[in-house]
Every structure is written in C-alpha cells, then in structure tokens.
C-alpha positions, -999 to 999 in steps of 0.1 A, spaced: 138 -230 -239 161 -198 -234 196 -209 -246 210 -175 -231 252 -171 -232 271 -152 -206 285 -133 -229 248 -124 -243 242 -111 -206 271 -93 -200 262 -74 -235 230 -63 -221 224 -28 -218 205 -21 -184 199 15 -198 183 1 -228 163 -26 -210 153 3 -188 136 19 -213 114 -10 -230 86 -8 -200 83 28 -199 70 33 -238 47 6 -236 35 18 -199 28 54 -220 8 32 -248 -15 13 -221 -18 49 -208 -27 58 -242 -53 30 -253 -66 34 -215 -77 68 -221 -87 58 -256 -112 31 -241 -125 56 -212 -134 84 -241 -151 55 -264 -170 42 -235 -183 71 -229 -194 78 -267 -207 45 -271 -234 43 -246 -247 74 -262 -255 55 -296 -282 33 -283 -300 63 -271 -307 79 -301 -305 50 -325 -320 14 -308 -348 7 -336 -344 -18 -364 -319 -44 -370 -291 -22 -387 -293 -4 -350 -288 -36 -334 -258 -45 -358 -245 -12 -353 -246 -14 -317 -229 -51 -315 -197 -39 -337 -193 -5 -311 -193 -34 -282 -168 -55 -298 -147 -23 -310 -149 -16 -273 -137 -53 -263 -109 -51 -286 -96 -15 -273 -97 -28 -233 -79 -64 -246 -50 -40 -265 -51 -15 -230 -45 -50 -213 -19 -65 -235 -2 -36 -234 -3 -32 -197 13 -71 -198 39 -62 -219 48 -34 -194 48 -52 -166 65 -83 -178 94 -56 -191 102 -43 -162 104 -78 -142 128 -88 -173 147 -54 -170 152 -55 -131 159 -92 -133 188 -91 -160 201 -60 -147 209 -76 -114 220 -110 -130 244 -89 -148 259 -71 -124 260 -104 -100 286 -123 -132 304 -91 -129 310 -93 -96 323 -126 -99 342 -118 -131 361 -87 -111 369 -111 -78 381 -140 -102 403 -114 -118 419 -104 -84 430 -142 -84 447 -144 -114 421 -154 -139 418 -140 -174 378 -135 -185 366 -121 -221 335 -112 -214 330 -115 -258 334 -150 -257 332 -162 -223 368 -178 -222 380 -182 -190 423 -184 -188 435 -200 -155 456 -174 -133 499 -187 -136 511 -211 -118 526 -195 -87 568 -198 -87 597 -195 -63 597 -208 -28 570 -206 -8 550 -184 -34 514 -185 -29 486 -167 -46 448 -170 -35 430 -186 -63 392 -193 -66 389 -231 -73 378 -234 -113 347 -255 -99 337 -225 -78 340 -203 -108 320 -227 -130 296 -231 -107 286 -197 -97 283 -188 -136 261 -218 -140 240 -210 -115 238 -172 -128 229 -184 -164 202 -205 -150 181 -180 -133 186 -158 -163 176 -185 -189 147 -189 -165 136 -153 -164 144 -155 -204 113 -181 -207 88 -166 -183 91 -133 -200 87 -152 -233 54 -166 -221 42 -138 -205 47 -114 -245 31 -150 -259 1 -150 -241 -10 -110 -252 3 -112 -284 -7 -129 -317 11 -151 -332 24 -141 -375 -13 -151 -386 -27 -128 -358 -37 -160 -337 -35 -152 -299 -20 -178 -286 -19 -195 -250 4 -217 -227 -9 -253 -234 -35 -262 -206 -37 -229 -191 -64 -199 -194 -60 -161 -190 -86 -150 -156 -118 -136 -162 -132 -108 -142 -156 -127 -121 -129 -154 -108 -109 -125 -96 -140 -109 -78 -149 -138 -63 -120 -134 -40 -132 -103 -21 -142 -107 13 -125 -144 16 -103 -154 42 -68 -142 29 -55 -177 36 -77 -192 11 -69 -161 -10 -28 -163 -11 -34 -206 -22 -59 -188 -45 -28 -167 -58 -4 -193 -61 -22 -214 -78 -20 -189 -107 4 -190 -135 29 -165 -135 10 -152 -169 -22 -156 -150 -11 -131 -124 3 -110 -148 -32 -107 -167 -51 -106 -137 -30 -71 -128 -30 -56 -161 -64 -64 -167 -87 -61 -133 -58 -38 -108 -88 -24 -93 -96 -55 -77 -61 -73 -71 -52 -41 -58 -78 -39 -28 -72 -84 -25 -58 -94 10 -39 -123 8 -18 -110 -27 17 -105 -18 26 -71 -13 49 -66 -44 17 -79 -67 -6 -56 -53 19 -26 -52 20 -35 -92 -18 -34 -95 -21 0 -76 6 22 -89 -21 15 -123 -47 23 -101 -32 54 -88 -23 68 -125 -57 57 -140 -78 73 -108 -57 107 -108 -65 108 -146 -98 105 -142 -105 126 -119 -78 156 -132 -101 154 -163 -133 157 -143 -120 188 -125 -107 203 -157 -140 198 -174 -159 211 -144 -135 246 -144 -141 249 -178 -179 247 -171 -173 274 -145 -152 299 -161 -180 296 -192 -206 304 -170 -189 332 -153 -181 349 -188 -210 349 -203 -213 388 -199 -251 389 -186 -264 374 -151 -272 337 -149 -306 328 -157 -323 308 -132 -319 274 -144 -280 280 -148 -278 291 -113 -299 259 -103 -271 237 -123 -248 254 -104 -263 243 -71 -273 213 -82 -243 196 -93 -224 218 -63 -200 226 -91 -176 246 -70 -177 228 -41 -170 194 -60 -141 214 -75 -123 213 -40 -126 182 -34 -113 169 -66 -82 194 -61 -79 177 -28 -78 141 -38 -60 150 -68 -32 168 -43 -35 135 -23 -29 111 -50 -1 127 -59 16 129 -21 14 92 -25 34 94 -62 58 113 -51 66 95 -19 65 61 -45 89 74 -69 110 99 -55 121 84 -21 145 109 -2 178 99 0 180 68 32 141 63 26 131 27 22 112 19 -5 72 26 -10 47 -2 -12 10 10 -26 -14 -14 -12 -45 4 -15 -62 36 -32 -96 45 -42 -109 83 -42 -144 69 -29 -162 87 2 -135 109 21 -106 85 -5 -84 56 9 -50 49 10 -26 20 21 15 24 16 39 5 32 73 17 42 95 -11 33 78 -44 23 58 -60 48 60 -95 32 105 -92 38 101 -75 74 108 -92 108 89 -60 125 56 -48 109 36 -21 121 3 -5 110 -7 33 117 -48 42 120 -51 77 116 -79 90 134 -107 121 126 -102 145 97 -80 121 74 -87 127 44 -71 115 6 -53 154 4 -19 163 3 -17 179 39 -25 144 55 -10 122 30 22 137 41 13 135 76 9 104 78 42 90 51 57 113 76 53 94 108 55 63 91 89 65 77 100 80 112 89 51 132 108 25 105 138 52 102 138 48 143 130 9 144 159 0 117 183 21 141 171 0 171 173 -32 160 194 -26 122 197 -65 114 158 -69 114 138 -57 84 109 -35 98 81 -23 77 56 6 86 21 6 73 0 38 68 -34 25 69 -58 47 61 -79 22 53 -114 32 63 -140 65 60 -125 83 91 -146 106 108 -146 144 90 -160 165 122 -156 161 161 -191 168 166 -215 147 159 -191 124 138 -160 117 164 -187 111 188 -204 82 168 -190 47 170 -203 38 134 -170 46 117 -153 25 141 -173 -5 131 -172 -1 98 -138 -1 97 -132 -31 119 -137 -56 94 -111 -42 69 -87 -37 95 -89 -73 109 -93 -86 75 -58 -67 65 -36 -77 95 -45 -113 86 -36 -108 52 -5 -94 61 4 -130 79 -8 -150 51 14 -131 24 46 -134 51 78 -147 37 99 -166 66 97 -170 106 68 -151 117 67 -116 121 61 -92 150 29 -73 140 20 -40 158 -11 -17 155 -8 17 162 -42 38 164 -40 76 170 -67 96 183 -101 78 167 -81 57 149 -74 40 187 -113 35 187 -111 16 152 -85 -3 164 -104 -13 197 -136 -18 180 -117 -43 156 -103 -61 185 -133 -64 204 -159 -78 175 -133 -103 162 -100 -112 164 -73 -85 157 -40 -107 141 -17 -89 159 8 -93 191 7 -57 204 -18 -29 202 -6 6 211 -33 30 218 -21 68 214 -40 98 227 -73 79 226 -109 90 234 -119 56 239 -120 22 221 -150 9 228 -137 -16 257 -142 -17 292 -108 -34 300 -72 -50 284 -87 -82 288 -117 -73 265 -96 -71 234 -89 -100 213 -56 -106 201 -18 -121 201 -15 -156 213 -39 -162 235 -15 -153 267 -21 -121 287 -31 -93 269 -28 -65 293 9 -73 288 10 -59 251 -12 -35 255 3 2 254 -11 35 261 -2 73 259 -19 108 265 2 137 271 -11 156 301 -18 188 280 -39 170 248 -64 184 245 -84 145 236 -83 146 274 -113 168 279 -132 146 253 -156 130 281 -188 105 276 -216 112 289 -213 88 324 -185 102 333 -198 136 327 -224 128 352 -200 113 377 -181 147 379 -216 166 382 -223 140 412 -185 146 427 -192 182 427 -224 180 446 -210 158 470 -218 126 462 -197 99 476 -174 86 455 -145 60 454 -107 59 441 -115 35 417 -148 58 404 -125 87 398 -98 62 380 -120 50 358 -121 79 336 -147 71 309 -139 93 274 -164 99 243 -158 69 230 -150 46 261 -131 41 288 -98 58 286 -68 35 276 -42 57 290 -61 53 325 -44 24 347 -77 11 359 -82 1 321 -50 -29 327 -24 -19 301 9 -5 299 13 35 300 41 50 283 56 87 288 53 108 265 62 151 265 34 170 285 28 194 255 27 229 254 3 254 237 -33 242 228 -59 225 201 -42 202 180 -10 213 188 -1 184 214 -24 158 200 1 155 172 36 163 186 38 126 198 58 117 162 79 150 163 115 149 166 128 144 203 92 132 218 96 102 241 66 88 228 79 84 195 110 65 210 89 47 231 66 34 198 97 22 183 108 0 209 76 -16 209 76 -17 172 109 -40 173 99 -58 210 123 -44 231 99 -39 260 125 -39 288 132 0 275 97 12 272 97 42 298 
C-alpha cells in the first residue's frame, strides 16, 4: 500500500514525470522494429536448414528468442502506458492541493508545502472584524480526499510495472489470482454484441487491460464495446507501428526502382516483368498515399489547433482503400454524438483525411456554440471500403452492405461504452455514404435517434418508415434530408426513373405523385417529399462537378447550420 505524503506530491515534478513514458514509448518502438526485422530473418532459417535434429534445436531457440523480443516490445509498451496514466494522474492531483493550498492562503492559513504543516489564519480582532476562513475540517478533508486518489493511482501503477517486470531473481511476477490475456481471449470478442463486449472489458483488471493494449492493440483497437479512451490508446500504437511498416516498404520499393533505373543498360526481360508484376510504381503511390493519410490523422492527434477539442483514434488499418475512425471530443463524455459516412472516393490519403477532420470539427465547433453546456462529440467514420469510381462502383449497392454491419455494430457500441444519461446519437451520410447509412438502417437496426441524409443518390429504401431506428416512435419525424438545387448527385438517376422520363416525353400519362417520386442510382431520392422526411435548405450552389456536392460544410452554408441543430436536437430552428 502507497503511503504517499502531501508534501511528496507537491515535490513532484510534472516535467519530469512527463518525460518517463516518452523514453520507454521510443524503446517499445525500438524492440518493436527489432521483433519485425527478426521475424522476418527467422522464417528464412527453416528454409534452408530443416533436416536433422540440431536443425530442429536450432529452430526452437530462434522461436523462443522471438517470444522473448515481442514479451520485452510488450512490457515495454506497459510500462509506457502505465507512465503516462501515472504522469497525467499526479500532475492534476498536484495542481488540485495547490489550488486548495492558494484559496486556504487567501483565508489566512499558513501551509509549508516541505512538511505539510498547516498554521491556522489569526484570530480576527477589533469590533465587528471578520475574516472569511475555510473551516479546518474542510481543509482536512479536501487534502485527505486528494492523498487518497493519489495513493490509489500510486498502487495501480505499482501493479501494473509488477506484472511486466521481473522481480531481483528475474521471476516475473503476477497479482495473486489474476492472469495476463492471451491472444485468443481477446479475439474472441470480434463480432460480439458490444454489450457483452464492454462486461467483457470490465471484468478485466486494470493490468489485464493494460496488457491486452500493449500486447494485441490491433485487435482492442478495432473492439466495439471498449471505451473510447482504451481504444484511442490501442490505436495511436497502431497508427505508429502501421505508418512504419509501410514507410519501410515504400523505401525499400524506391530503392528497388532507382537500382533498376541505374543500371546503365536496358532492362532485360525478366526485370521488366518484375516490374509489372509486383506493379512496383504503382504500389509506390499508394503507399505515399496512405502514408500521407496516416499522418493527417497524427497530426490532427497531436497538434490540435488552438480551440480544437481533443482527438480520439478509434480505428485504423491501411487494408483495401485504408480505414479510419477519429472522434472529435470523446464520445463516451458527450451529451450530443454524431457520426459522419463519407461517401465515393474516400480514401486513407492526406487530401480526404483532412476533408473529413475538417467537417467534423466544424459541426462540434458549431454544436458546442449552440448548446455550450452539453458536451458534443463528432465522429469521422470512415469505417468501410467506400466506393473508388462512380461508374460501375457508386452504382453498385455491394459497398453499402458491406458496410452495414460495421456501422450498426459501431453506433451500438458507442451506447454501451456511454458514461451517464443517454446520449443523442446522430448519423450523418454524405453522398454514398447516405446509401450506407440506409442500407444499415434497413437490414437491421441502426442505434441511433436521427438520421440525416445529405446530397444522396439513394439509400436503398422506398420510404422514412422503411428505416429502422430511434425509439420505436415515428421515424419520418427524425429523418432529414438535403440536395442543393445545383449538385450535380441530382442527375444521378436509376434506371426506372430513367424510363419514366423516356415515357413522359413520349406522352405517356403520368401522375403528380409519378413525377415526385424521383428514383436516383441508388434508390429513391431522400431529399424528395414523397420519400416522408424532413427537407432542410441548404445554398443552391454555383459552378459545377463536385464543386456543390461538397460546399454543404463550408463556411456560411445553411446546411451546415442546419446539421448542427440537429446534431444538438433543436429541431424547432431547422429551416
């Protein structure tokens, strides 16, 4: 048990403590890259030497060799991790005893903060003197209270070091009755209802969560139902291991290119067909890409603008077209939450990254000014392999419903990792990212109480009333709609309707309601009335192309203002 003074806290120094995560973040880095380059040797051995029993023994020692470098990348990783909780912790405990050291001096009181000695303030004198004076209990008691979370934070840390490190006989040694994850436990939780995942999560120890983010981040990472602050942990590791990997990959790739290209003679045929084969420079832009993209998402982690909330990472992976997930303020703390689907050509690169951090800390930069005394947290989900063409890919509904799953699966997670009264959880599709979000509400239920639909080409329903969602009350009353007049997603028309027009212009007859309901690539259009929403203005647009379908976020539009008072629920000024 911590026996931790007030004057040993008030001695701490937060730059010091500061430091202590950092260096052992570099040496995880270190051993990390150590264990990635040994890997990678290692495999080759049994290749060229499997025979005979000193092959075997050889072969065993390289795999434990190999255990023991990942266990020192994790314990190293724990360390890091524990280091920084300590350092935050104390640093904010210690300025919380200052605070009440400085108000109990502007009663009177004398404090050395050496020795923790508290001197009462005079007695007042003269008639009628009076001086305000914090009650000595008061004092007591808020110093008490102070030293206990700080002893507390004193003996998780301790158990945290303990359970990496070996004891003075090099024993690793463990909390009584408790046992560090393996892998398999912690991949058993994909897929599962996040419910059953967060009382999966609490029932670790605090060490056990520790491990499990040190050691497996690329699955508590990607784990609805783990609180947001846990998975942010796990994929800021992520993030630095996966933009390592793959800068070495391109590096390795360019130096295989300029080779090739100074060899001073022509390629021979088989050179040229490596070339082709492995698409070398093709494979080189998109690694520049995704290594642009991953760090858009750094930056925007560690070097928020002046004002900006900060960054939650809740999801990154290179794979296919690459992933990302980044909250704008944390969703678990937030009285408003909204989530952003991106739509056709996102992509893990720098120019959409940006994009889309940029709309999302607009709408919670506008939603904190509308209703300042409720957290609100924006979500840039870009969650799912998003369509990279309009034709024949925007056309198709198979990215849609592949996406569905996740998206559901995420917004539910969202409400099992909540802290407090229940929050007011808004989806926000643009462009095809509307036809994920209707697809997702239509195959399942969507955990969310309103869906905004912006500059759709259809989302797979018929009708409002075909979406499943909120609380089981109307939902053509929470479900919103824009297109401005001159976006271009407007002239994106299905096939049926296609054929109605053909049938209007040879004079076929034809009803109101057959011209209202105006059927787009992808569906019906949202932003039609006969579809049983809510439409909301936004600016008519000028100029072509893409230049309208994405000035609903910038500065001025009144369909931006109009998303953040549905973000915080104050429908009544929805124009």
């Amino acid at each position: 048990m911590s026996d931790l003074t007030l004057p040993q806290l008030l001695a701490l120094d937060p730059e010091a403590l500061h430091t202590l995560p950092s260096g052992w973040g570099a040496v995880a880095g270190v051993l990390s890259e150590g264990a990635t380059d040994y890997g990678h040797v290692a495999r080759q051995v049994p290749q060229a030497w499997s025979d005979g029993p000193a092959a075997s023994a050889a072969n065993g020692k390289l795999l434990l060799l190999g255990e023991d470098l990942q266990a020192a990348h994790t314990a190293a990783r724990v360390l890091s991790m524990a280091l920084e909780d300590y350092a935050h912790g104390m640093t904010s405990l210690r300025r919380r005893a200052l605070e009440v050291i400085y108000d109990a001096e502007d009663s009177g009181y004398g404090i050395d903060q050496t020795t923790g000695t508290i001197t009462p303030p005079e007695a007042p004198t003269g008639p009628g003197a009076r001086r305000p004076v914090i009650p000595v209990r008061s004092l007591l008691e808020s110093f008490a209270a102070i030293i206990t979370e700080a002893r507390a934070l004193d003996d998780t840390t301790a158990r945290k070091i303990t359970t990496v490190t070996p004891d003075e006989h090099g024993v690793l040694q463990r909390p009584p009755g408790t046992a560090l994850l393996d892998r398999a436990s912690v991949a058993a939780q994909r897929g599962r209802d996040p419910k059953a995942v967060n009382d999966w999560w609490r029932s670790l120890t605090p060490e056990q969560r520790g491990y499990a983010i040190a050691a497996y981040p690329e699955l508590v990472g990607w784990l609805d139902g783990v609180p947001a602050d846990a998975r942010d942990q796990a994929n800021r590791i992520n993030l630095r291991t996966q933009h390592d990997l793959l800068v070495a990959e391109r590096d390795a790739l360019a130096a295989k290119l300029d080779r090739l290209n100074n060899l001073g003679r022509p390629l021979t045929p088989d050179e040229r067909n490596e070339l082709q084969r492995d698409n070398t420079t093709g494979r080189l832009a998109e690694l520049n890409r995704k290594i642009g993209g991953l760090e858009a998402i750094g930056d925007r982690l560690d070097k928020p603008q002046p004002g900006q909330p900060p960054a939650y990472l809740l999801g990154v992976s290179p794979d296919g077209s690459g992933r990302a997930i980044v909250a704008v303020g944390n969703p678990d703390a937030a009285g408003n939450i909204a989530t952003y689907v991106a739509g056709t050509f996102t992509y893990l690169d720098s120019e959409h990254i940006h994009d889309g951090l940029d709309r999302s800390d607009k709408m919670a930069s506008d939603a904190a000014f509308l209703a300042p005394d409720t957290p609100t947290s924006v979500i840039m989900w870009f969650g799912y392999d998003a369509p990279q063409s309009i034709a024949p890919e925007a056309m198709q509904d198979g990215w849609a419903d592949h996406a569905a799953g996740d998206l559901r699966r995420f917004e539910d997670g969202l409400r099992a990792t909540h802290d407090g009264p229940r929050a007011h959880q808004t989806i926000i599709g643009h462009s095809y990212g509307t036809t994920a979000v209707g697809h997702a509400a239509t195959s399942g239920y969507l955990n969310a109480d309103d869906i905004v639909f912006v500059a759709s080409p259809g989302v797979g329903a018929d009708h409002a009333s075909d979406l499943h969602f909120g609380d089981g009350g109307d939902p053509s009353a929470h479900v919103w709609a824009t297109t401005a007049a001159h976006d271009v997603i407007g002239a994106a028309e299905g096939p049926g309707q296609i054929l109605h027009d053909i049938g209007r212009a040879m004079g076929a007859p034809t009803s109101t309601d057959d011209v209202n309901n105006q059927h787009l690539i992808n569906g019906r259009n949202p932003a039609n009335p006969t579809f049983g929403g809510r439409i909301f203005t936004s600016a008519p647009g000028t100029g072509s192309g893409s230049d309208v379908h994405n000035a609903y976020w910038h500065d001025g539009s009144p369909a931006r203002d109009n998303l953040g008072r549905i973000i915080v629920g104050k429908y009544g000024e929805v124009r």
